[in-house]
C-alpha positions as CSV (number, residue, x, y, z in Angstrom):
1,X,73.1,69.0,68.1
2,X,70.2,70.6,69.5
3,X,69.5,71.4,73.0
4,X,66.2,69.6,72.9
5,X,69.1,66.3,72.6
6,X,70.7,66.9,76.3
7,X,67.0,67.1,77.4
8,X,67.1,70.8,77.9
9,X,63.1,72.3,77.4
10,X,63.4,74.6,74.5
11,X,62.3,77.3,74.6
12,X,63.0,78.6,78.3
13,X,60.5,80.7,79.4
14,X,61.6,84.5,79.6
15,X,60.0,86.5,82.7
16,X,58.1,83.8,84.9
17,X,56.9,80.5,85.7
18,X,60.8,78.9,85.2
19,X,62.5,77.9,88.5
20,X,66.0,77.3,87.0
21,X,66.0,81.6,86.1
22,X,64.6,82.4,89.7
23,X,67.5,80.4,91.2
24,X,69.7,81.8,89.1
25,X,68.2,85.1,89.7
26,X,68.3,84.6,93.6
27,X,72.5,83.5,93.6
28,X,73.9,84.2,90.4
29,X,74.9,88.0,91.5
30,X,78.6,88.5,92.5
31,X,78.4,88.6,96.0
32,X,75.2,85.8,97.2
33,X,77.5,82.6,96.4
34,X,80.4,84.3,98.1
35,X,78.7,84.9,101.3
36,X,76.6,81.2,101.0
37,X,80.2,79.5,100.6
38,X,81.6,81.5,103.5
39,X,79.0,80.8,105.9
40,X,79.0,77.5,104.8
41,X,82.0,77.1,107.1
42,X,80.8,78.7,110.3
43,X,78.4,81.7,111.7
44,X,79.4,85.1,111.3
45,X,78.9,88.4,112.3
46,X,78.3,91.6,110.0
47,X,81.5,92.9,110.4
48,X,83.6,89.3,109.6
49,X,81.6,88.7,106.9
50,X,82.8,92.5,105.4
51,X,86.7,91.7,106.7
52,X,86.1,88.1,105.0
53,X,84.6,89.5,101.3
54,X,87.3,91.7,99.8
55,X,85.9,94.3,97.8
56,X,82.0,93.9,99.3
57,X,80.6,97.4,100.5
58,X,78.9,97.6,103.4
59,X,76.0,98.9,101.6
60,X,76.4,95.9,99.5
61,X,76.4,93.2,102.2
62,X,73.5,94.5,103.8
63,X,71.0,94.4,100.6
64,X,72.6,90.8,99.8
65,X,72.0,89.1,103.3
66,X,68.6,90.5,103.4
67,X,67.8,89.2,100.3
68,X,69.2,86.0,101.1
69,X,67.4,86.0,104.5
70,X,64.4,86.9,102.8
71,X,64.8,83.7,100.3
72,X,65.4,81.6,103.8
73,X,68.8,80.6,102.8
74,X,70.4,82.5,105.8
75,X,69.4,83.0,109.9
76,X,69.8,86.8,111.0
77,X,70.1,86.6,114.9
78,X,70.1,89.7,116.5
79,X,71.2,90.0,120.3
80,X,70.7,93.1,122.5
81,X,74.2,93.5,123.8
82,X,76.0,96.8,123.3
83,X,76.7,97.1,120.8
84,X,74.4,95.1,119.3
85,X,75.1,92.4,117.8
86,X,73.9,90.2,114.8
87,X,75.3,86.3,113.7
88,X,74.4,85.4,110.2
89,X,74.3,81.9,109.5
90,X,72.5,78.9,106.7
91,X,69.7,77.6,107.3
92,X,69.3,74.0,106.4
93,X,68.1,75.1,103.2
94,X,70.9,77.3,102.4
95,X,73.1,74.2,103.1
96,X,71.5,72.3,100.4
97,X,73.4,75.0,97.8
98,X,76.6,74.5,99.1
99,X,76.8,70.9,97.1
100,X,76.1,72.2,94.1
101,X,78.5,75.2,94.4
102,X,81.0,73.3,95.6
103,X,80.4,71.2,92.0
104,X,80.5,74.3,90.5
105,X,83.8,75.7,92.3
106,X,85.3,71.7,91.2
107,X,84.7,72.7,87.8
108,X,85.7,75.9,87.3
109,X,88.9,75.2,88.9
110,X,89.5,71.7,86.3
111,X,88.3,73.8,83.2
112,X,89.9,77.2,84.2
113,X,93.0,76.5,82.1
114,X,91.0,75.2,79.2
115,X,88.6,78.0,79.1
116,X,92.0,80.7,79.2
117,X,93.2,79.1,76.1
118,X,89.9,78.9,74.4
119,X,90.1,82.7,75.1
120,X,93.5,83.2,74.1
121,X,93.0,81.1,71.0
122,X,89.8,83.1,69.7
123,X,91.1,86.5,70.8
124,X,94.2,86.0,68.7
125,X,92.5,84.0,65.5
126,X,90.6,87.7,64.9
């Protein structure tokens, strides 16, 4: 069956103009869903949101908020305190991803099983 039968556009187009690769682009790093879902439950500050993503560098964080920020998914509110101090939180747009991650967290955790023995099953047929 070909994709054109699931009412998939064929052919996708490669570097622009196709809104499905810029999304995908824009969250499908490692770390942008992991901070989306985690601020999906609450505001956080820089330094929870580090404590709360094991294996994120600082470095890391930074670039992937901004970016996020920059898409309008998340708020960056700065206070002058000392030290300073700056909450992170979604936006109402941001929220809008959160229902179809959490689809995609509902199926990865149904089909996990199925996909490891798809694996084991063609790793051990070669």
């Amino acid at each position: 069956m070909s994709a054109t039968h699931i009412d998939v556009p064929m052919p996708v187009p490669a570097d622009h103009d196709c809104p499905t690769r810029e999304i995908l682009d824009l969250i499908g790093d490692k770390w942008s869903v992991l901070i989306v879902v985690l601020l999906g439950k609450r505001t956080f500050r820089f330094g929870e949101l580090h404590r709360g993503i094991e294996g994120i560098s600082q470095r890391m964080l930074t670039l992937t908020l901004r970016a996020l920020v920059r898409d309008g998914l998340v708020t960056r509110t700065p206070y002058a305190t000392v030290p300073p101090r700056v909450d992170y939180s979604l936006t109402e747009l941001g929220r809008t991803l959160l229902v179809p991650l959490s689809a995609l967290d509902t199926w990865a955790n149904t089909h996990r099983d199925d996909i490891l023995a798809a694996r084991e099953r063609h790793d051990s047929a070669g």
